[in-house]
Structures are given as structure tokens and as C-alpha cells.
NUKE-8480 format. One record per residue (C-alpha): residue number from 1; x, y, z. Coordinates in nm, 4 decimals. Layout:
<sites>
<site resi="NUM" east="X" north="Y" up="Z"/>
...
</sites>
This chain:
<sites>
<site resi="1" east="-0.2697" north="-2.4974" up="-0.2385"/>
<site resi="2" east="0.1095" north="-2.4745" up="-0.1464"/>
<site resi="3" east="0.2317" north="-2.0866" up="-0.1986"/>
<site resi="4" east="0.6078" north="-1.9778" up="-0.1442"/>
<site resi="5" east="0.6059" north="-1.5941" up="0.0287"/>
<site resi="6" east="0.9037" north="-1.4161" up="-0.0610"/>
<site resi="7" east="0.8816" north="-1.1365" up="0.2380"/>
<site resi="8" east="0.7145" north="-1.2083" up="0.5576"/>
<site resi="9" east="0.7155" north="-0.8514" up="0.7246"/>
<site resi="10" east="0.3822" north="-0.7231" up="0.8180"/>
<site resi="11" east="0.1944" north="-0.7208" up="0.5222"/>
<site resi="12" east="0.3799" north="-1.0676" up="0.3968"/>
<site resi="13" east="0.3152" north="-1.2016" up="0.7621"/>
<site resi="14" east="-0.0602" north="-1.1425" up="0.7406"/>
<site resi="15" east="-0.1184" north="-1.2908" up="0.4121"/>
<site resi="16" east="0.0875" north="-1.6175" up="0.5410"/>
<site resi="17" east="-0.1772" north="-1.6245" up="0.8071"/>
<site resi="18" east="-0.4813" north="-1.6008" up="0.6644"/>
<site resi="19" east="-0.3512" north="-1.8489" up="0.3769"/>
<site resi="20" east="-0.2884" north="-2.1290" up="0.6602"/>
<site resi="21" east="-0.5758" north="-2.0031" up="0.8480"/>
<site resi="22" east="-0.8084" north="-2.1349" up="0.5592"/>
<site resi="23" east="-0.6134" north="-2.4671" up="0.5000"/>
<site resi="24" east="-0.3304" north="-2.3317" up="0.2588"/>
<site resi="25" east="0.0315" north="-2.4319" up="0.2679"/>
<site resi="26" east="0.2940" north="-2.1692" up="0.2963"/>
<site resi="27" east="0.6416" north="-2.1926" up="0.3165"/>
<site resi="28" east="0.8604" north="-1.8841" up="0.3049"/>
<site resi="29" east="1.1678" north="-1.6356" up="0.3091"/>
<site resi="30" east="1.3046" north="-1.3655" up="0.4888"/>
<site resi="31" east="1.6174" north="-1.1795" up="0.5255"/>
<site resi="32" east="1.5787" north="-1.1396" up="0.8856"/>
<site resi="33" east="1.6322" north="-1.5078" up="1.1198"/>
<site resi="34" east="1.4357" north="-1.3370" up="1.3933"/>
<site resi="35" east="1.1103" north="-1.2470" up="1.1453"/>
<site resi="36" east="1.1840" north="-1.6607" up="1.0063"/>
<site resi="37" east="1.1531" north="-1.7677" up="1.3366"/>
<site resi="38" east="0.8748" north="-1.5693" up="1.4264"/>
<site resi="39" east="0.7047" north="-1.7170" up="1.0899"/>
<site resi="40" east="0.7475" north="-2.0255" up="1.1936"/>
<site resi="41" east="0.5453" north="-2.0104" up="1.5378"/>
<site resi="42" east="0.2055" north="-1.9261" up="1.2856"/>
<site resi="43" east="0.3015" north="-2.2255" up="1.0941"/>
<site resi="44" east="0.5037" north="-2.1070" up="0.8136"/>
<site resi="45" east="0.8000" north="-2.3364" up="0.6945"/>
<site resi="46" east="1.0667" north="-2.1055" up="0.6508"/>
<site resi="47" east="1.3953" north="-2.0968" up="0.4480"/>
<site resi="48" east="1.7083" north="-1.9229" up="0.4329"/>
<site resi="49" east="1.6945" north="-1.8126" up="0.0677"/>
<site resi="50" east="1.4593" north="-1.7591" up="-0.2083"/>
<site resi="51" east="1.6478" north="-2.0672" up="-0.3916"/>
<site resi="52" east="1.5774" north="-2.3187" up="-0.1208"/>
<site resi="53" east="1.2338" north="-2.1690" up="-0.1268"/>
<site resi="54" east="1.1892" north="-2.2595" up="-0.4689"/>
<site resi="55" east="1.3212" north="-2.6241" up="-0.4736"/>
<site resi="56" east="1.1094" north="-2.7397" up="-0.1938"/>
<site resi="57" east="0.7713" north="-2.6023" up="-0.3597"/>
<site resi="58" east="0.5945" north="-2.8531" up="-0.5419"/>
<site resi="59" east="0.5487" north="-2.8278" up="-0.9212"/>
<site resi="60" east="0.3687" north="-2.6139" up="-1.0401"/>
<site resi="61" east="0.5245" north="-2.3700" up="-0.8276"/>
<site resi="62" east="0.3440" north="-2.0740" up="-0.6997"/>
<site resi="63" east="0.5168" north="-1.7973" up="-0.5582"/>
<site resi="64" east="0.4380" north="-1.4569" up="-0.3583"/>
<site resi="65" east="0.6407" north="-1.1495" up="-0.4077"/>
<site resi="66" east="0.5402" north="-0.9257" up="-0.0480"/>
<site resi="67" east="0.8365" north="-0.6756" up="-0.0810"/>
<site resi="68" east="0.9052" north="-0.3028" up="-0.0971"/>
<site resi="69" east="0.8194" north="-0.2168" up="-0.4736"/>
<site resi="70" east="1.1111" north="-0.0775" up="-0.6878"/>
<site resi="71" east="1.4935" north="-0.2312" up="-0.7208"/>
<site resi="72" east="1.3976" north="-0.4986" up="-0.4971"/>
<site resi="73" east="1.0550" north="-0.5922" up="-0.6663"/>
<site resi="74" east="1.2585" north="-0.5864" up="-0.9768"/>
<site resi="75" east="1.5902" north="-0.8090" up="-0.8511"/>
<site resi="76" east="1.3738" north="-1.0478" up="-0.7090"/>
<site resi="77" east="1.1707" north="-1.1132" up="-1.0190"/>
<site resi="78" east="1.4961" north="-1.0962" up="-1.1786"/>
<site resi="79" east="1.6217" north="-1.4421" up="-0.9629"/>
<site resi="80" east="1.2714" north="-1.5826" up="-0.9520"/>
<site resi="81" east="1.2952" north="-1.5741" up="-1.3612"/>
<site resi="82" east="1.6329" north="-1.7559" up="-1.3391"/>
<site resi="83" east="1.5253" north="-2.0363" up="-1.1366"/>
<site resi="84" east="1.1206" north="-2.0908" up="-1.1874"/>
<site resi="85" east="1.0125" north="-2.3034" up="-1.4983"/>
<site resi="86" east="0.7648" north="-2.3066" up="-1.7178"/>
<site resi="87" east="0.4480" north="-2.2710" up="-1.5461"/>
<site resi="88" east="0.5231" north="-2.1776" up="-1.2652"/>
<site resi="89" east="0.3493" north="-1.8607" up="-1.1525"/>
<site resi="90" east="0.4766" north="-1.5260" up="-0.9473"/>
<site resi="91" east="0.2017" north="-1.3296" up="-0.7928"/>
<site resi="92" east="0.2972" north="-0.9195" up="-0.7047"/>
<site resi="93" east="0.1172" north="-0.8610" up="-0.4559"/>
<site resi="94" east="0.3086" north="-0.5505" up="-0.2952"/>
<site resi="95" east="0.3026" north="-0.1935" up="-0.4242"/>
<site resi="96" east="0.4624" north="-0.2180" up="-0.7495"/>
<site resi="97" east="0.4423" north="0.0722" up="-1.0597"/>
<site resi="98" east="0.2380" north="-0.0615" up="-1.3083"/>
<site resi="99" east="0.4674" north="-0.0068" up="-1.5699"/>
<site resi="100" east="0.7262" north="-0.2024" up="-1.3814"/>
<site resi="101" east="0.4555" north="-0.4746" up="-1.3656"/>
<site resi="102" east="0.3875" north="-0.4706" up="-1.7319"/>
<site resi="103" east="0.7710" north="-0.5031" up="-1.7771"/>
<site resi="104" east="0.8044" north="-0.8203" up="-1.5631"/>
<site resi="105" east="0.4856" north="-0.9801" up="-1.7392"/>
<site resi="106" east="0.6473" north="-0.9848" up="-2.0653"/>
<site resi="107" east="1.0170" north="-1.1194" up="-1.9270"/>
<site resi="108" east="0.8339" north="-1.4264" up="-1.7475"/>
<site resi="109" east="0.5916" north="-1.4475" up="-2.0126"/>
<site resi="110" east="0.8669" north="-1.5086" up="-2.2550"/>
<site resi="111" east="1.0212" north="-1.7837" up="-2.0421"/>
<site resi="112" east="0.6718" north="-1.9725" up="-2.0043"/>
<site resi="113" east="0.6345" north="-1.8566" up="-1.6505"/>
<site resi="114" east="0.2946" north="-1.6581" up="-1.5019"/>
<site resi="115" east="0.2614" north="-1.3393" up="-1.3827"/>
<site resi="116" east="-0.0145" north="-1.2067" up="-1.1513"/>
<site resi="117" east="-0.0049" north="-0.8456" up="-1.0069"/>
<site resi="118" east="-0.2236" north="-0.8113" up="-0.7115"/>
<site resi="119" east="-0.2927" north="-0.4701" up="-0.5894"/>
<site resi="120" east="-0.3368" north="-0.5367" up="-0.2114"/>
<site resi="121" east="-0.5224" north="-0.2814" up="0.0480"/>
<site resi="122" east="-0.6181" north="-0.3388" up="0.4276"/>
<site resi="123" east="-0.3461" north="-0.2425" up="0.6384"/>
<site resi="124" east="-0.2792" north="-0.3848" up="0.9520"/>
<site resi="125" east="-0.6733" north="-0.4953" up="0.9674"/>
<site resi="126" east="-0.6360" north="-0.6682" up="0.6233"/>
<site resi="127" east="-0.5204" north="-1.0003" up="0.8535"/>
<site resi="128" east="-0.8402" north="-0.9995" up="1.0974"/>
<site resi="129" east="-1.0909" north="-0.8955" up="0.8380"/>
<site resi="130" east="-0.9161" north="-0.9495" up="0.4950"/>
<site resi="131" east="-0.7985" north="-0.7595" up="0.2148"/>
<site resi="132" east="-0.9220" north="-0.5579" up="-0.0802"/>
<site resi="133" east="-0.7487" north="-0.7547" up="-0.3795"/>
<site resi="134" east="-0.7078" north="-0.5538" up="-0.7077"/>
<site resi="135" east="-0.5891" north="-0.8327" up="-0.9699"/>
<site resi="136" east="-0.4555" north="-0.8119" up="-1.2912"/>
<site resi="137" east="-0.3271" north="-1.0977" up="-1.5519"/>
<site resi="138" east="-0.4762" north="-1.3685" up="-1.7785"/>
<site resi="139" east="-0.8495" north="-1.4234" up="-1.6619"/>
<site resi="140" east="-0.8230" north="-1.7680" up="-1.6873"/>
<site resi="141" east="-0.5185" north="-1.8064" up="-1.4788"/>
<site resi="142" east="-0.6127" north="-1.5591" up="-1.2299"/>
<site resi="143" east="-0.9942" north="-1.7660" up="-1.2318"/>
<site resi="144" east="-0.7729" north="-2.0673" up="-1.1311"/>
<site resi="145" east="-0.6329" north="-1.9343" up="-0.8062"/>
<site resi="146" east="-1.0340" north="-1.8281" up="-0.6684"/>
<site resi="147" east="-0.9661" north="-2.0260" up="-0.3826"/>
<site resi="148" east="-0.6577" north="-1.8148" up="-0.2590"/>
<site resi="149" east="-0.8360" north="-1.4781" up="-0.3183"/>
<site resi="150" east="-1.1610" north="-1.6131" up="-0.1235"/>
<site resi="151" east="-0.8858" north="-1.6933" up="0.1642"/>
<site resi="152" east="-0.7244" north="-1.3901" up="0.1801"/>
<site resi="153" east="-1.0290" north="-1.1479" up="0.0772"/>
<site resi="154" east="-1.2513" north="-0.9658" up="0.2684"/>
<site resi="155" east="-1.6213" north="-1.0580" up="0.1316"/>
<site resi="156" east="-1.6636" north="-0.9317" up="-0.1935"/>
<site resi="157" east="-1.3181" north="-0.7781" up="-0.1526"/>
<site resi="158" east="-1.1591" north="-0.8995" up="-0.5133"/>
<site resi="159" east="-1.1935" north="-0.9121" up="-0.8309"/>
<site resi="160" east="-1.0302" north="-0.9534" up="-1.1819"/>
<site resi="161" east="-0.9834" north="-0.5896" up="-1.3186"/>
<site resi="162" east="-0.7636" north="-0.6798" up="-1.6513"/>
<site resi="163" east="-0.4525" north="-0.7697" up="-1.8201"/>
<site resi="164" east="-0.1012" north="-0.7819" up="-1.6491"/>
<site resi="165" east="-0.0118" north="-0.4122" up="-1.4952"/>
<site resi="166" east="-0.4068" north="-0.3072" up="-1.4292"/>
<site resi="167" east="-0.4101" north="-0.4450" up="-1.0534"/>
<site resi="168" east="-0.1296" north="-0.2960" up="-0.9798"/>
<site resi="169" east="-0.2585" north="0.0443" up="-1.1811"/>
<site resi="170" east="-0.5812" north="0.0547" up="-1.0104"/>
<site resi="171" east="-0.4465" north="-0.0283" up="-0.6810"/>
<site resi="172" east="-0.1902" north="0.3022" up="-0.7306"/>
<site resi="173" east="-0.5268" north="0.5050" up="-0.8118"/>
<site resi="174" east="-0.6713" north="0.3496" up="-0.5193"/>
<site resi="175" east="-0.3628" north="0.5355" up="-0.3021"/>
<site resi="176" east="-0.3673" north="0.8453" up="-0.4739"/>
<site resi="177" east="-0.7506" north="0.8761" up="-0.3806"/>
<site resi="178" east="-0.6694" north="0.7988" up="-0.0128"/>
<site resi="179" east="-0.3984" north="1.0425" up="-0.0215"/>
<site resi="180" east="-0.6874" north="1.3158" up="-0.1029"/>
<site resi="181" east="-0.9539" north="1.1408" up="0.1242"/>
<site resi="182" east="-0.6782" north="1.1782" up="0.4064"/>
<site resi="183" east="-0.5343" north="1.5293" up="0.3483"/>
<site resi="184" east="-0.9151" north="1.6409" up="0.3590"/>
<site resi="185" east="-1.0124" north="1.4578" up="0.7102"/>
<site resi="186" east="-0.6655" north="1.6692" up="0.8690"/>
<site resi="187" east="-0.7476" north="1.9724" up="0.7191"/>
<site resi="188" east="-1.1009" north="1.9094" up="0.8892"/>
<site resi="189" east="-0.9891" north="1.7802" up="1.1846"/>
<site resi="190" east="-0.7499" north="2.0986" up="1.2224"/>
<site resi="191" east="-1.0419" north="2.3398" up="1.1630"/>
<site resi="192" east="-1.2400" north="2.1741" up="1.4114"/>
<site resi="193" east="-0.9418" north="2.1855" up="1.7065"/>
<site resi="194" east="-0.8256" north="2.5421" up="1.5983"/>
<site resi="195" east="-1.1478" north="2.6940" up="1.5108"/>
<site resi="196" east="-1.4013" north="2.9680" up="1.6932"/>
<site resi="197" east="-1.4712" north="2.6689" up="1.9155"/>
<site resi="198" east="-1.1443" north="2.5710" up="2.0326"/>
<site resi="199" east="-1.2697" north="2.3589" up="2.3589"/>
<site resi="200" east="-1.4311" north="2.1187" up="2.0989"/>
<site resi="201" east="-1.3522" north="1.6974" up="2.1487"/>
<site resi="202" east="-1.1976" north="1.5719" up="1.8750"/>
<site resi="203" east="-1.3404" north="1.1907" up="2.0431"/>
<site resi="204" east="-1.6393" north="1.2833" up="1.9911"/>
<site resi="205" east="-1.6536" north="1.4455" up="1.6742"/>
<site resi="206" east="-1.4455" north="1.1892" up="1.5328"/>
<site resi="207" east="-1.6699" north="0.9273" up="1.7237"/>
<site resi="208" east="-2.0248" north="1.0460" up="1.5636"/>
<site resi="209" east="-1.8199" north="1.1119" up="1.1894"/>
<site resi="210" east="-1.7387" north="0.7341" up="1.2219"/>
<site resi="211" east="-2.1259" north="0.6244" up="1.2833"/>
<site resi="212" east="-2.3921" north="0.7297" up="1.0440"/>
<site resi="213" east="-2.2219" north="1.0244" up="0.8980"/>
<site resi="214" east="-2.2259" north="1.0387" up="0.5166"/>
<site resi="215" east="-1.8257" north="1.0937" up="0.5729"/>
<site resi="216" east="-1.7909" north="0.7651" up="0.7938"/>
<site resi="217" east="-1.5550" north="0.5319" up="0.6270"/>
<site resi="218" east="-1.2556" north="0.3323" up="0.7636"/>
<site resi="219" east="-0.9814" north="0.6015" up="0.8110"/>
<site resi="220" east="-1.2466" north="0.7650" up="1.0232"/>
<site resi="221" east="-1.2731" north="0.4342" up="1.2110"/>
<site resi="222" east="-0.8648" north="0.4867" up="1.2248"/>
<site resi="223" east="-0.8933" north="0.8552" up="1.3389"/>
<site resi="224" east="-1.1103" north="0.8152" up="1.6146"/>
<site resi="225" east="-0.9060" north="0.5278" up="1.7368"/>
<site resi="226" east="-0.5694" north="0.7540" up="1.7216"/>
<site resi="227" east="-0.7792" north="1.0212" up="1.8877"/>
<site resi="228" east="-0.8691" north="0.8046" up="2.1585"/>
<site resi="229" east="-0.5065" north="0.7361" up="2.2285"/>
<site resi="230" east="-0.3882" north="1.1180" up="2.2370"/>
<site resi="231" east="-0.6452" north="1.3876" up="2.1197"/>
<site resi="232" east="-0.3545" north="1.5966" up="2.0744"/>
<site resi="233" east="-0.1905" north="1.3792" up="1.9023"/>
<site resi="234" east="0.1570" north="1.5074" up="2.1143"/>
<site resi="235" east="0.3478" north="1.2240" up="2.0408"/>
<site resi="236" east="0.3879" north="1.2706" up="1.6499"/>
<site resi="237" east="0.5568" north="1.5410" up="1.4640"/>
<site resi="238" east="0.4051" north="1.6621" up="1.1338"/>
<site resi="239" east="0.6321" north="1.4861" up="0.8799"/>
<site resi="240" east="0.4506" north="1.2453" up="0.6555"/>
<site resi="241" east="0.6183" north="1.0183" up="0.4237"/>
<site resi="242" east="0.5156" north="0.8551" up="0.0714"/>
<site resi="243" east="0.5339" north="0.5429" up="-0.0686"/>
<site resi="244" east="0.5377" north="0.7012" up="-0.3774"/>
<site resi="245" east="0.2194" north="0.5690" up="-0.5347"/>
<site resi="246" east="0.0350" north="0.9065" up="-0.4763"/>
<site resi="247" east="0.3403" north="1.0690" up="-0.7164"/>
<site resi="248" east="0.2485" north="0.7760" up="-0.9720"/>
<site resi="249" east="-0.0598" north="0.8439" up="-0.9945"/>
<site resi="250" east="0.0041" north="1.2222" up="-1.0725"/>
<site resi="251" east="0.2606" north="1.1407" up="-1.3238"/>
<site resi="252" east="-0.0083" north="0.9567" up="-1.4926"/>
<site resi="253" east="-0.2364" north="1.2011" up="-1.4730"/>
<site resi="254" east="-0.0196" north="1.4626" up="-1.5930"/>
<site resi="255" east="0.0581" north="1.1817" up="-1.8828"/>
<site resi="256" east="-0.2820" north="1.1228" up="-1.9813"/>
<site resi="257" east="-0.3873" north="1.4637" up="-1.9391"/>
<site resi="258" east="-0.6428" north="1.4153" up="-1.6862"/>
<site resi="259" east="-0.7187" north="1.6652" up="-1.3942"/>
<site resi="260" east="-0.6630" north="1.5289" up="-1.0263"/>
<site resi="261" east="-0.5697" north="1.8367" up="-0.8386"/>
<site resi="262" east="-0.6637" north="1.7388" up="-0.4947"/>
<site resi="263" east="-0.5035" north="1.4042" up="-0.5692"/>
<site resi="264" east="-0.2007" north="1.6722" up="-0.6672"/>
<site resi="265" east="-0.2827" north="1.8914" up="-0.3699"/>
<site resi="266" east="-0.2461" north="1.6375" up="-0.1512"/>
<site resi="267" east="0.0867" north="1.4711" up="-0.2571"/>
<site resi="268" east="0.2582" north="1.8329" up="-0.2355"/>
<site resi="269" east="0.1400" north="1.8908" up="0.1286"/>
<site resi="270" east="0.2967" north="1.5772" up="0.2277"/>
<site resi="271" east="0.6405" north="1.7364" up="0.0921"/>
<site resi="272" east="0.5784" north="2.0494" up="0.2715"/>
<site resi="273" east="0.5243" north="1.8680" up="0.6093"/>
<site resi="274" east="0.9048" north="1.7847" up="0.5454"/>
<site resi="275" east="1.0095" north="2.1213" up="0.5598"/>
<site resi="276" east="1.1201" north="2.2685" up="0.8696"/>
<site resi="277" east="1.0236" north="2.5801" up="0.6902"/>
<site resi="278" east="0.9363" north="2.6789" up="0.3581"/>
<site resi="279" east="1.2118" north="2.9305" up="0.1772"/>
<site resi="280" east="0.8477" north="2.9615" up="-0.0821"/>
<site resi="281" east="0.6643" north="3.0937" up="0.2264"/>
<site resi="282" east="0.9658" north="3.3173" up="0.3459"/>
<site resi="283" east="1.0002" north="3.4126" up="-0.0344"/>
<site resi="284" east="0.6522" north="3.5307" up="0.0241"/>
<site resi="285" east="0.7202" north="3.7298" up="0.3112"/>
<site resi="286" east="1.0105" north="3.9367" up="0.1567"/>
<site resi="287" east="0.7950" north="4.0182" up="-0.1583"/>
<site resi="288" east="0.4912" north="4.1605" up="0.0526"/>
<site resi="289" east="0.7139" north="4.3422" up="0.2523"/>
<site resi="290" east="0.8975" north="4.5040" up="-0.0393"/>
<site resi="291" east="0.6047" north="4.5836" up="-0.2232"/>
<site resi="292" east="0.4088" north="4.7081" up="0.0230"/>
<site resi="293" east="0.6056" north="4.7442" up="0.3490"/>
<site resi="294" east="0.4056" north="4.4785" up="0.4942"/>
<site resi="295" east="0.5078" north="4.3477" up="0.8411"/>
<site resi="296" east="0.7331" north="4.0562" up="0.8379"/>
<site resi="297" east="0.8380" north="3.8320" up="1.1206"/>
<site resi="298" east="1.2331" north="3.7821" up="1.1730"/>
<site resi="299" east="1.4113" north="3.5273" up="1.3277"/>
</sites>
């Protein structure tokens, strides 16, 4: 199968390769000469625009969307709907908003060209042991690329979920539940280092969570390894950033009326961990102090 890859950064990169690593042809764009370049040395045949992408696929054409979800997602699709024909196909496969997703089905559906969203998870270890492929669209169509999800999946690692927007909705789910699955293991993790036992090795705890423990999964896998590098973890600050999928899938939530407060929990404590300090916590101070002349801690 020949597949164009619009965005070869890390995630786009990694796809490329296990594509060609199971007899796929990929040719591809980035903005950046010294990522096309670097594409090129795992066999991808770069160009240097989406256009000349697009004329040297062969009909039909599929093509690969691996870029940062939002404006460019959407200008992207935008050009790809000027310039594709009829029946030629666009797969999602970064973060997108399902609604967005839904959106872009019907403007390519009404030009005669496919959409596939494909909610991709894996990380960094997604290229050496697959991915997790979430994928939404008509069955049929989606059915027809089975040899490009068995390439890029991890065993039993895909599956249809639905029509246009759901791979892309239950991949944001997906997030929002790691969000929750994360905050929990730091909260953990900080109980265990500042606890009544404070001499205690986070290695080692992390190391027999990871192996047999009901609570072993992957990002325990991840913790021990980051452990193992600094048990401290000195070299980081405390700021964590979003992607914004975690606030989708509270929005929807809220929308649908369905509870997910650690979901919501979790989403707000990556906000606070932007704060150099919280004017709600010194807010807090003053009232318990005027109230009740409790002791407060100045500057």
C-alpha cells in the first residue's frame, strides 16, 4: 500500500517506520528540511509540500494527517479537500476533537473523498511494539485498509469502534482516563516519599508495583524507568501541560451530564501545577485568619 504522511515528527516518524518496516510505501512532508532529511535515511521519500505530496501518490490516493490537532488539523484538511479527488481517502490519525472530526467527514464526504479518524495511543514505544488504534468511519472502508492497521498495531491493538468522529471520541476518553490513572500514581508516589517512612525507595516500590501488582500497567513500567534515572526526580519542575483532550472530555461530560470527577480532579491539578502560587490558597489563608485569628505565613 502507498500512504502519503503529512507530519513526520515523532509520532508521524514512527508510524512511517513501522509502515515500511512491514512492506508499505510511504512518501511524506514536513515543514522542517532537517526532519525530511532525517525521513529519508528510514526510507521515506520526502517532499517539500503537501501538493507535491499529493501528485506523486498513486490513485487512489491515501493520505495521513500526523499533526498537532486544532487550526492546523483543520487548514490541512482544508488544502487536502482542494486538491484530493474523489476517492481518495485522509486518515486523522493525531489528536483531533471529535466534533472537529465529524465536521471534516461531512466536507470530504461531500466532495467524494474518505475520511478515517484514527485515535492513536503508544507513545514513544508505539514504534517498537505498536500502537493502540481507535478507528472510526465507514466499516467497509475502514475493513479495506486491515493490512495497514495489522502493520502499525500492536496485537489485538485495533479495532473499528463506529462512524466518523467515534475514534477520535474514544481515543479523547482514553486521555481523560490516563489523566486520572496518572494524577493517582503521583499522589501515591508522593505519599510514599513524604510519608511516616520517609527513607523508603521509590525503585523499588515502583519496581514490585510494575510486576504482579494488581496496579501494574504501562505508566508504572514508565515510572519505574524515570525513577531509575533520578528517584528524586531533581531535574523537573512541577508544571504539567495538556494537550487539551483531558478538558474535552470534561466538557463532554459536563454536556452529557455524566459524572467524571477524578477525570475533573485531575485536569484542574494540572492547572494548579502552573501556578507559582495559588491567590485561592492565599485567599484561604486570609479568611482563616480573619475568622479565627489563625496563624498565617507572610512573605
Amino acid at each position: 500500500m502507498n500512504i502519503g504522511i503529512i507530519g513526520l515528527g515523532r509520532m508521524g516518524m514512527a508510524i512511517a517506520k513501522r509502515a515500511i518496516q512491514h512492506n508499505h510505501s510511504v512518501s511524506g512532508f514536513a515543514p522542517s528540511a532537517e526532519t525530511r532529511d532525517l525521513a529519508n535515511t528510514f526510507g521515506v521519500k520526502t517532499y517539500n509540500s503537501v501538493q507535491d505530496v499529493i501528485s506523486n501518490l498513486p490513485a487512489p490516493r491515501t493520505v495521513w494527517l500526523m499533526v498537532p490537532a486544532g487550526e492546523i488539523t483543520r487548514s490541512t484538511i482544508a488544502i487536502l479537500a482542494d486538491i484530493l479527488e474523489a476517492g481518495d481517502t485522509v486518515i486523522d490519525g493525531g489528536n483531533s476533537y471529535f466534533k472537529d472530526s465529524q465536521a471534516h467527514y461531512e466536507m470530504l464526504e461531500a466532495k467524494g473523498i474518505n475520511f478515517i479518524d484514527v485515535g492513536t495511543s503508544g507513545g514513544l514505544k508505539g514504534e517498537e511494539i505498536g500502537f493502540s488504534l481507535m478507528i472510526g468511519g465507514k466499516q467497509d472502508l475502514v475493513n479495506s485498509y486491515n493490512s495497514l492497521w495489522e502493520a502499525l498495531a500492536a496485537p489485538e491493538a485495533y479495532t473499528y469502534v463506529g462512524e466518523a468522529g467515534s475514534g477520535h471520541f474514544v481515543k479523547m476518553v482514553h486521555n481523560g482516563v490516563e489523566y486520572g490513572i496518572m494524577q493517582a500514581m503521583a499522589e501515591g508516589f508522593e505519599l510514599v516519599k513524604s510519608g511516616p517512612y520517609p527513607n523508603l525507595n521509590l525503585q523499588q516500590v515502583s519496581k514490585v508495583w510494575k510486576n504482579g501488582s494488581i496496579i501494574r500497567s504501562f505508566l508504572m513500567d514508565l515510572a519505574y524507568d524515570a525513577f531509575q534515572k533520578d528517584a528524586d526526580l531533581s531535574y523537573l519542575s512541577d508544571y504539567v501541560d495538556d494537550n487539551g483532550m483531558g478538558r474535552w472530555t470534561v466538557d463532554t461530560a459536563i454536556e452529557h451530564a455524566i459524572p467524571a470527577p477524578v477525570i475533573t480532579d485531575a485536569v484542574f491539578a494540572r492547572f494548579r501545577s502552573r501556578q507559582e502560587e495559588s491567590f485561592a490558597g492565599k485567599t484561604l489563608a486570609a479568611l482563616r485568619n480573619e475568622f479565627g485569628g489563625h496563624e498565617v505565613k507572610n512573605k
